[in-house]
N, C-alpha and C positions, 0 to 999 in steps of 0.2 A: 665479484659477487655474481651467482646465477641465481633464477631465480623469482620470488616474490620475498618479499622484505616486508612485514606491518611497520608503518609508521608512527601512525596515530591515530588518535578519533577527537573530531572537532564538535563542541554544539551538544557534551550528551545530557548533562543535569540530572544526573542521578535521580533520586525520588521527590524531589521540587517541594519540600516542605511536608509532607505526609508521614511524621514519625512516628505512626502508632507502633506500637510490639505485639509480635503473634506469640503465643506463648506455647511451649509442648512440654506433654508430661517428660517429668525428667528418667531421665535412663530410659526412655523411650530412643527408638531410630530416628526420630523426626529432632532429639535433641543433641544427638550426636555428628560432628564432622560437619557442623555448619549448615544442620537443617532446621532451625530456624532464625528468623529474623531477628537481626540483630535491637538488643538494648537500646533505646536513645531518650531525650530527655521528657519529649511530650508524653501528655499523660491524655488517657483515652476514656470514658469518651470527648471528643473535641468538635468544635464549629466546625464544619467543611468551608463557611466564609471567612474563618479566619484562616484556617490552612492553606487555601486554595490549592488545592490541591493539581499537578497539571499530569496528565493519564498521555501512555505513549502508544497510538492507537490501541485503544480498548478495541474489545470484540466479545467474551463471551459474558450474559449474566445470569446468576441463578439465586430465587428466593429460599432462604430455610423454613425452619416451624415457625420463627419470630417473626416471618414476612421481611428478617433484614436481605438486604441484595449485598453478593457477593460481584466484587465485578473484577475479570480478567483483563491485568493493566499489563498486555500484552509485550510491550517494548520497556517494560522497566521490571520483567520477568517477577511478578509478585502480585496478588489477590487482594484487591480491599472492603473491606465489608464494612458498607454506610446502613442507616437507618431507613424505616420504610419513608419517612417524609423528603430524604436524600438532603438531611439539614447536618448531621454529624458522623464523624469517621469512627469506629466503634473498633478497627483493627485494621494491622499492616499483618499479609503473609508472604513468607517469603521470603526472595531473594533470586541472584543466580547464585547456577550450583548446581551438583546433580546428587548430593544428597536428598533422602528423605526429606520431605516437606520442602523443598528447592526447587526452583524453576527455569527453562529454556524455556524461550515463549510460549507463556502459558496463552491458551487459543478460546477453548469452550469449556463453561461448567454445567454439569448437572447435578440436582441431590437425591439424595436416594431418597425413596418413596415413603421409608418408615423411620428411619434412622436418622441420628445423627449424622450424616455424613454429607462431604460433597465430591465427586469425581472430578478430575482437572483433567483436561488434554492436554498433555506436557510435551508439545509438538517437536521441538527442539533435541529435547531428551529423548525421545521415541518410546513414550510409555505414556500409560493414563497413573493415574493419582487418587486413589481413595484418603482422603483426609480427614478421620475422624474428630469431633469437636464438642465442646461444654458449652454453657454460659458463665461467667463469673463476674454477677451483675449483668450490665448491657453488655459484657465486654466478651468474646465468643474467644475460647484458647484452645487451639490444636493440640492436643492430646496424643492422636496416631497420625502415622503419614504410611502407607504402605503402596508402593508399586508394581504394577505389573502390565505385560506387554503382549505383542501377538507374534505368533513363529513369523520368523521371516524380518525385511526392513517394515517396521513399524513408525508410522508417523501422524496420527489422531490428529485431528483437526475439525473433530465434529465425536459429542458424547450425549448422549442420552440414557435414562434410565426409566424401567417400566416396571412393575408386577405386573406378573401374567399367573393364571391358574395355578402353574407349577413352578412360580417364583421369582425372583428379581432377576432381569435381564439387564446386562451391560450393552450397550450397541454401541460403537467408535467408527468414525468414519477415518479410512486409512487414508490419504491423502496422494502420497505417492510411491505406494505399492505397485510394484511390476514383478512379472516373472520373464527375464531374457528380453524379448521382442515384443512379449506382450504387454501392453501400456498400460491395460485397464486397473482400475486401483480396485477399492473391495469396503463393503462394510465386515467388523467382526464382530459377532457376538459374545459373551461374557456369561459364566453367570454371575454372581454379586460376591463371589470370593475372588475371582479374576480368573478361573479357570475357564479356556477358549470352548469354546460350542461350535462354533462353524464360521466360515467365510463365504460373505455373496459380494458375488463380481460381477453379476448383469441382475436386471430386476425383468422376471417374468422367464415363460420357457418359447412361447409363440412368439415370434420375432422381437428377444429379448433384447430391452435397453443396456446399454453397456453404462459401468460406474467410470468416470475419470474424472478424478479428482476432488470429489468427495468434501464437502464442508460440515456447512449449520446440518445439525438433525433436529428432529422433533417424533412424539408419538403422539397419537388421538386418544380417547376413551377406553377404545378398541384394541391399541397396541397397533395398529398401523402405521410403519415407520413413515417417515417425509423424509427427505433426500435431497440439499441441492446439490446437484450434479452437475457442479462449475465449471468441468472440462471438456464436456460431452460436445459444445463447437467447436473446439479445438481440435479432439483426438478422435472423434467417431468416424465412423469409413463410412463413406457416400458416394455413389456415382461420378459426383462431378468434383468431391473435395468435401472439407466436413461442412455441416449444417449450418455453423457460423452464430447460433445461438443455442445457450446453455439450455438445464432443463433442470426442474423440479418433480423427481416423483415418487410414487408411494407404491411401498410393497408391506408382505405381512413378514416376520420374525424367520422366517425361514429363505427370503427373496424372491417368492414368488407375487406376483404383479396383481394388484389392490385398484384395480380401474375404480374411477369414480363416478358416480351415478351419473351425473350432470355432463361428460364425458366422454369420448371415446375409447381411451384409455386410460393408466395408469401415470399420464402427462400431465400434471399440472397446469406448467406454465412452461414458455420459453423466453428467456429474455438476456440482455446481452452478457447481466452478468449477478447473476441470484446468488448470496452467500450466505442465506440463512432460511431457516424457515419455522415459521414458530406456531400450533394450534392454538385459539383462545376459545376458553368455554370447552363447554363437552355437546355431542349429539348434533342434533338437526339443526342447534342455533349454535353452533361454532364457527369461528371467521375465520380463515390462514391466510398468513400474512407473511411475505415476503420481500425483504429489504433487495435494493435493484441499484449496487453502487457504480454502474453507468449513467443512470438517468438521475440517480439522488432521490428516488421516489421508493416508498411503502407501499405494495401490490396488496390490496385485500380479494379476496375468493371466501364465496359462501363452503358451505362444509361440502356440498355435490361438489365441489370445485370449479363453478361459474364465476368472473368476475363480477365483485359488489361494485356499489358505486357507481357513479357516471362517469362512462369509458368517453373521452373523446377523441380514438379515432380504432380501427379495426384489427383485427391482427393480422392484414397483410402490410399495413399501413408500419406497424410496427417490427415486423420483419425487415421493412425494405430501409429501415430507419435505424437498425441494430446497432447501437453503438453510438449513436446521436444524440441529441438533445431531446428527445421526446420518449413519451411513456406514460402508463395509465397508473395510475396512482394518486397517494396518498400527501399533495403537500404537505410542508411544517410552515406552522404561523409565530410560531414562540416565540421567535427573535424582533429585535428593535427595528423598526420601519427606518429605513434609511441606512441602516444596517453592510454596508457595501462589500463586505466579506462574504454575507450569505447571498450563493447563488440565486437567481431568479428565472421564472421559463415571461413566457411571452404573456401572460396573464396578471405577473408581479406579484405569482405568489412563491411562499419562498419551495424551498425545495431541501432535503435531507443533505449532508457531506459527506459522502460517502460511508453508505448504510451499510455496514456489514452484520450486524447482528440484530436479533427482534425476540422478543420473551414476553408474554403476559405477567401482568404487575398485579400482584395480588392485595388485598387487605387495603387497596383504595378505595375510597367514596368517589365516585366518579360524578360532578355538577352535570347535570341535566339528564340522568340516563335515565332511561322506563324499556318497562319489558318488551314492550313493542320494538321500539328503534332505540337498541342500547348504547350506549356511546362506554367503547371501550380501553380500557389503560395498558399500554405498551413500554416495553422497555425498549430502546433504540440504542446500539451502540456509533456512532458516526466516526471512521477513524479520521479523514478529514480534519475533523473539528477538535480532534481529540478529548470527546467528550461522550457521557453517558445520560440519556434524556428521557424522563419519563411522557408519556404523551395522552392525552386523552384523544380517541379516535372516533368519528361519525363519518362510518363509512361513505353513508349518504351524501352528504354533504361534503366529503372528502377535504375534509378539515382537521386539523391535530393540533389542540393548544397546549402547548408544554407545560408541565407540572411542574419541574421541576429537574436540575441536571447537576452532573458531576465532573466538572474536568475546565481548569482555568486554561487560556490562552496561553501560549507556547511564543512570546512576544517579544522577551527579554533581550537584551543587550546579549551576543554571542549564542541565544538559543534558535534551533531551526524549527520549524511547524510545519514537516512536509516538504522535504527538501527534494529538489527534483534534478535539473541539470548543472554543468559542473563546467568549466573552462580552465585549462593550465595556461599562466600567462607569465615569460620572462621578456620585458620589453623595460629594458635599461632607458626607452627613451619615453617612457611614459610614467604618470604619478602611480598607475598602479602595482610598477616595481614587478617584485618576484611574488606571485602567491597564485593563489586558487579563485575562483569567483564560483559560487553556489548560490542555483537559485533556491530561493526560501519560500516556496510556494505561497503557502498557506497566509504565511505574511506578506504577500505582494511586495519584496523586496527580497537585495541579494545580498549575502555573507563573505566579506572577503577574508579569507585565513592567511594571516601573511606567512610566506615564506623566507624572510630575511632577516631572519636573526630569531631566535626561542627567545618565550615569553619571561616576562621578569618578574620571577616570582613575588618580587618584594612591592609589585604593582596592584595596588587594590583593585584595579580592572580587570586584572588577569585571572584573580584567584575568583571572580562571579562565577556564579552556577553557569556551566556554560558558555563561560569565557574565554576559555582557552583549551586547548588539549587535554583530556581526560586522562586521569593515573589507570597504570593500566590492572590495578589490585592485586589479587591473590590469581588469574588465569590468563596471565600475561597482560600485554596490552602496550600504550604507546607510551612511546619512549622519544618524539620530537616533540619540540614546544614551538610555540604561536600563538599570537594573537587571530580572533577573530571576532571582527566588528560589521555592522550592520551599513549597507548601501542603498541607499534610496532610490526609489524607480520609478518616476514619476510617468501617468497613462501606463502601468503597465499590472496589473490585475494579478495574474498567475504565472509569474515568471517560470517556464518549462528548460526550453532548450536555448542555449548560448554559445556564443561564436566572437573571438575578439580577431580583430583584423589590424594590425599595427603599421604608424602610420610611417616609419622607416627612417626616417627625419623629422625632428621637429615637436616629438612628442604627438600628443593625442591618442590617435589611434579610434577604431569605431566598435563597438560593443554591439552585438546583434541579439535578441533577446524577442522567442517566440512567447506568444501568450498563450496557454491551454486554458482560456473562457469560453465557452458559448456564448454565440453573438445569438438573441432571440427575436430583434426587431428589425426590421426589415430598413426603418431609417436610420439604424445604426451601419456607419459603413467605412466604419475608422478600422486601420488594419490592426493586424494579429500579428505582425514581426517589428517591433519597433527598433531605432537605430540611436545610438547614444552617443555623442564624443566625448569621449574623456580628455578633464584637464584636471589643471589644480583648482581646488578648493580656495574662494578669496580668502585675502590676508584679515586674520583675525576672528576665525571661525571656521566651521566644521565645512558650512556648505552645503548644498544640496543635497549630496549624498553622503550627507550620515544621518544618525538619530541619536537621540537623547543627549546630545553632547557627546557622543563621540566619536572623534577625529579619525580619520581616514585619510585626508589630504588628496579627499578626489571628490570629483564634482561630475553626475552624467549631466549631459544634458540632451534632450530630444531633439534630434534633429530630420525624421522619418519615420512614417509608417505606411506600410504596405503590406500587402496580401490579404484585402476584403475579406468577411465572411460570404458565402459561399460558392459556385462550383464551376464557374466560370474561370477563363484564362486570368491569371494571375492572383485569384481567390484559393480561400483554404479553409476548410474548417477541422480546429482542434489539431493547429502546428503543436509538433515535438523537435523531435533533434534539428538541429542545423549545423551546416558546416560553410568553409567558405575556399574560396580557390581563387587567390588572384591572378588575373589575366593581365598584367602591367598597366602603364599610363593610369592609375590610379584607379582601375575597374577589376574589382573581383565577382566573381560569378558566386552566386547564392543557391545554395540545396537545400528544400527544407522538406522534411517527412512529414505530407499532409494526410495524417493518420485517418479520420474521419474521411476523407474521399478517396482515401487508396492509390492514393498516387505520391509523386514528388515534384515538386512544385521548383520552377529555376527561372530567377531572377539574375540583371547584368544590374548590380549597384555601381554608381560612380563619388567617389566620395568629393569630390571637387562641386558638384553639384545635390551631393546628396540628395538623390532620388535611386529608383529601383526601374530599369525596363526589365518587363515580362518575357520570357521566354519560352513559354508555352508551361503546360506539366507532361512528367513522364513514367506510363503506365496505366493502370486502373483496377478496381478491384477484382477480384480471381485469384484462381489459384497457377496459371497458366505462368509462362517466362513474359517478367514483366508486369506480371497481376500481383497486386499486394493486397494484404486483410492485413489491415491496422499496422503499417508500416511507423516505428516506432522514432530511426535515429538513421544517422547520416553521416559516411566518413569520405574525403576526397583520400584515396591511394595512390600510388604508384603506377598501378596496372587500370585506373580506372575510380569510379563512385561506387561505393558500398552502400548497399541500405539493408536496415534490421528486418525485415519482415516477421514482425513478430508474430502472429499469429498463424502463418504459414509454415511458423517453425521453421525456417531457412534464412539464407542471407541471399541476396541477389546484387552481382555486380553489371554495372550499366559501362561497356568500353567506346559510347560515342555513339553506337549505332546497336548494338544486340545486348540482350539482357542475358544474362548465366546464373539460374540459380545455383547454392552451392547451400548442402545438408540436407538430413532427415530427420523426420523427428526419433526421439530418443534420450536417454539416459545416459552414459556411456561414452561422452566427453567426444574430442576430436569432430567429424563431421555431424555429429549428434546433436539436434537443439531442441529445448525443449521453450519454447519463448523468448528468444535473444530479443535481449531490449535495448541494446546499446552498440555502437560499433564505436571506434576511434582509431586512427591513423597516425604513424608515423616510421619515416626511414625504414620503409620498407617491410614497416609487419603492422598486421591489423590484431586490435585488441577488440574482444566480443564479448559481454556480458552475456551469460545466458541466465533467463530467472530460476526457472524450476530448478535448475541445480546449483543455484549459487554460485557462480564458476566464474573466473576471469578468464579468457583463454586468450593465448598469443599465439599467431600464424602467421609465418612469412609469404609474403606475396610470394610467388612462384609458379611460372605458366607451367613447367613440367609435372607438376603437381594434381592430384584431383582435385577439379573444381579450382585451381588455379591459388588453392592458396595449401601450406603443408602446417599440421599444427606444430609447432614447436613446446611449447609451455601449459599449464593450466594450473591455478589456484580457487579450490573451495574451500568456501569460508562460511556453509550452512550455519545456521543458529541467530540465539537474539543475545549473546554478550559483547554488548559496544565495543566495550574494552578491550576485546581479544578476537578485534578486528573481524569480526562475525557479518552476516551482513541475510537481512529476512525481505523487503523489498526493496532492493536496491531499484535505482532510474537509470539515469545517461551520468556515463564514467566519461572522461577527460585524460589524454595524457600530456607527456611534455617531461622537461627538463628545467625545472624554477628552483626547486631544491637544493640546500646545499648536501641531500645524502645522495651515494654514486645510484646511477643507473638513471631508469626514466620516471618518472612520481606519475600516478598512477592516483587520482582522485574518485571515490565513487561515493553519492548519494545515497542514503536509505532513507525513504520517506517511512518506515514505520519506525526504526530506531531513531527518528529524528536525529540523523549524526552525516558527517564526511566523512569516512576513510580515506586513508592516506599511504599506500603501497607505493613502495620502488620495483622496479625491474629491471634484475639486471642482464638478462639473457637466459637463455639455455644452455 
């Protein structure tokens, strides 16, 4: 076998209860070749609490004439349209597929300004979606689906719709548009048939902002576009390296630069990571708000574009903190006090889970507003939470009480909620056997998928939503069986990055398991890498680590924690990957990618004593050899430590004493990266996840080589279908050899398809 091989997909839960039917006129395209959603037994419209409905990060949403909201259930590739009070599911659209009225991750919607209609970014597919629609009763049925796209690769992640004098404008934010060398991506314009108007790729002509990467849109009163420009730290040229924070800004329908009053320019905001941006109200008393899914915080700006509200701290203050736990904004109160899932800053209020999208909510009664100081309604999509939230907002008071939300907990026996790091483990002399370990972020526990033997169909545990390996339908998909059952991790918050270190005799073995929480308090000073021994699970019960009753036959238990929060010797803030390298007599050396300070951080663990001594960290932030921005993951090699510098777009090997980067940023595979967020090792070739292109790539260590490593291999797997081994945010991949299929198993995480993947490699 050469190669990449799909195995499987673990954890995916199809559409978790939500069986409305979208309906299309018949002999319409949209009813043809499986575009629309299929038949099934519930009848619409339905309770949203009896459904519970569970959303696979949502992202975009848009009101119609009914004030119902449309929301983009992004990772389950399909549209649901709930009522304004967000109490009942009123229709299912959709599906994958790339027929008419079918969906690749659907991303953003907007509706046309007079029509029935709603535009979908069908990012996946590389096209937008006009979806024309009725009512039939409450119940709203797709009638037309017609698409269309822009010259070139096209890939919408950002749609807005305006009339203007001379008529409806389509606007699409291309996301990753390049031409050759040049990175910068582009808005396109439309007019309301889908026929192209123009492409703008910088905004303004006097020292124009460049577009890269391109999300959430919005327009004003005016037709003045908003733009976040979520790549612009990454990709933009600068003197010393890019700027390192994003930008938000505004131009007019043709791209030229829309400064704002209160301003200097046509800049917004800069902040570490803007992915949407929504106008509310029209004129002099309009707010723009900005979802900020680093900090977990809602940025409000008056319409001049000055921050509302009470900033508490400056914008250099926030520069020098990019990427941190700090930020001006907009707490969320909604949630249950004592609540230990929703993050908290240093004040214990709560904070947004990863804000990616923001819409004004119309046809609310908002408690307590007046025209003076209005207290305004928001849509919030949190992928995080995997949830959609409406909010009542006071700017002033920077307070948001939730109205009300859409999207149940992702909690279940075999399902993930945010799955992040991954470990391949075949250790004959431990209880955890052959399989995978996945942490399960979101639910502060880990998923072990076993690898020793396919699931048994005739097992009522197996056949759970989400309990076992996903069929792989009508566009291929997986073909291994396994159980996967739920580990408990006790002290451990946000399981990221994992590392098992076997104990060679004797069983056990130690489980190394970084936490991606914000520490906020300064008397908190319990570490961020905690250490587990695995054993058996006592006779006559699950044990420690499992839940709900079910068995695992493994038990962690805490035996260490270290690496403080913050930036002193053997502190870290916001651990991802870890790897481990043992140095004999029962001491392995510990690597861990301490993203937040730009460095790597190297501890000597002893397991005999179970503690960690410090060994200083290595690097700092830069772009220099050596210098990392948001270094993400960690592999030990052959020739040396790998780390992901993800932000730097490179990978950087450490040989004991000099740092080598190695890449450029790029499109175009081999030393090309464009956000490598993952490394892993082994026998001699290093596996690299890079984000922006979805790519697995395999490279053999090789000093003859440039940059010391030679690519051999590469597997892309862009899109959002689970089952045909797709993959839209994947995290930290794992390799190894636990499988009984030939080659090496090849695990990777996607925290928006809330799934594992399961790849072999069997060479080149």
């Amino acid at each position: 076998m050469v190669g990449f091989d799909f195995r499987g997909c673990y954890g995916s839960g199809a559409t978790d209860g939500a069986r409305a039917t979208a309906h299309a006129r018949p002999g319409s395209d949209a009813a043809s070749g499986g575009g629309r959603a299929t038949d099934e037994a519930s009848s619409v419209p339905a309770s949203l609490g009896a459904l519970g409905p569970r959303l696979a990060s949502p992202v975009g949403t848009a009101q119609d004439g009914e004030n119902n909201v449309w929301i983009a259930d992004s990772g389950h590739n399909r549209l649901l349209v709930v009522d304004d009070e967000l109490e009942r599911l009123l229709a299912t659209v959709g599906g994958v597929g790339t027929a008419p009225g079918r969906f690749d991750l659907p991303m953003r919607l907007a509706h046309h300004p007079t029509d029935r209609a709603m535009y979908v970014a069908d990012t996946g597919n590389g096209r937008l979606q006009r979806l024309e629609y009725e009512y039939d009763g409450a119940t709203p049925r797709v009638t037309a689906a017609e698409a269309f796209a822009a010259d070139g690769g096209f890939h919408p992640n950002g749609v807005v719709a305006h009339e203007y004098w001379d008529g409806v404008r389509v606007i699409a934010a291309d996301e990753f548009y390049r031409e050759g060398g040049d990175l910068r991506s582009r808005l396109v314009v439309f007019d309301e048939s889908g026929e192209q108007i123009r492409s703008i790729r910088t905004v303004g002509d006097d020292n124009p902002t460049p577009l890269y990467w391109p999300q959430g849109l919005d327009t004003d009163d005016e037709g003045r576009i908003y733009v976040a420009n979520t790549g612009y730290g990454v990709l933009a040229d600068g003197p010393t390296g890019p700027p390192k924070l994003a930008t938000v800004v505004r131009c007019d329908r043709t791209g030229a630069a829309a400064p704002f009053e209160g301003l200097a320019d046509e800049t917004l905001a800069e902040l570490p990571m803007p992915r949407d941006v929504a106008v509310v109200g029209a004129g002099a008393d309009a707010q723009i708000f900005v979802p900020d899914a680093a900090t977990g915080r809602i940025h409000a700006y008056t319409s001049v574009g000055v921050p509302d509200g009470a900033v508490p701290e400056d914008g250099e203050d926030i520069r020098a903190n990019a990427a941190l736990e700090d930020g001006i904004g907009i707490p969320r109160d909604g949630a249950r006090r004592g609540d230990e899932s929703v993050p908290t800053d240093a004040g214990g209020q709560d904070r947004f889970r990863g804000p990616v999208g923001i819409a004004g909510f119309e046809g609310v009664s908002v408690p307590d507003s007046d025209a003076d100081d209005p207290t305004l309604a928001v849509l919030t999509s949190e992928a995080l939470a995997g949830r959609v939230g409406a909010y009542a907002v006071d700017v002033h008071t920077e307070s948001a009480r939730r109205l009300g939300a859409v999207g149940a907990p992702r909690d279940r026996t075999g399902q993930f909620s945010v799955p992040t790091g991954s470990v391949v483990v075949a250790d004959p002399e431990s209880p955890l056997g052959r399989c995978a370990l996945v942490g399960d972020g979101a639910n502060g526990r880990l998923q072990r998928i076993a690898f020793d033997g396919a699931a048994d169909e005739s097992d009522p545990a197996a056949a759970t939503d989400g309990g076992r390996v996903a069929s792989g339908g009508d566009r291929g998909g997986a073909r291994a069986g396994g159980r996967v059952d739920p580990v408990a991790l006790p002290a451990t918050r946000f399981p990221f990055g994992l590392a098992y270190w076997p104990a060679g005799t004797g069983g056990g073995g130690r489980l190394f398991v970084t936490d991606y929480t914000a520490h906020y308090r300064n008397s908190d000073r319990s570490g961020q890498i905690h250490v587990y021994a695995v054993d058996e699970a006592p006779a006559g019960g699950g044990g420690e680590g499992t839940d709900d009753g079910a068995g695992t036959g493994v038990s962690l238990t805490l035996v260490d924690s270290f690496g403080a929060w913050g930036m002193g010797d053997g502190e870290v803030k916001l651990p991802r990957g870890i790897a481990i390298d043992p140095q004999g007599e029962g001491v392995a050396r510990v690597w861990v990618a301490d993203s937040a300070n730009g460095r790597v951080g190297v501890w000597d663990y002893d397991r005999v004593l179970d503690g960690a001594d410090p060994l200083g960290d290595r690097g700092g932030f830069g772009h220099y050899d050596g210098g990392f921005w948001n270094p993400s993951d960690v592999a030990v090699g052959e020739r040396g430590v790998y780390v992901a510098d993800e932000n730097n777009n490179r990978l950087q090997r450490f040989d004991g004493d000099e740092w080598h980067p190695v890449g450029t940023p790029g499109y175009d595979g081999g030393h090309e990266f464009l956000l490598p967020i993952s490394v892993a090792a082994r026998d001699g070739h290093l596996f690299v996840l890079d984000l922006v292109s979805r790519s697995i790539r395999v490279f053999a260590e090789d000093g003859n080589a440039e940059g010391g490593l030679r690519p051999v291999d590469e597997h892309r797997a862009f899109g959002g279908d689970a089952a045909a081994g797709e993959l839209w945010l994947p995290y930290l991949l794992s390799v190894g050899d636990a499988s009984d299929a030939p080659g090496v198993d090849v695990v990777v995480p996607d925290s928006t398809l809330h799934v594992a993947q399961h790849y072999t490699w069997g060479g080149a």
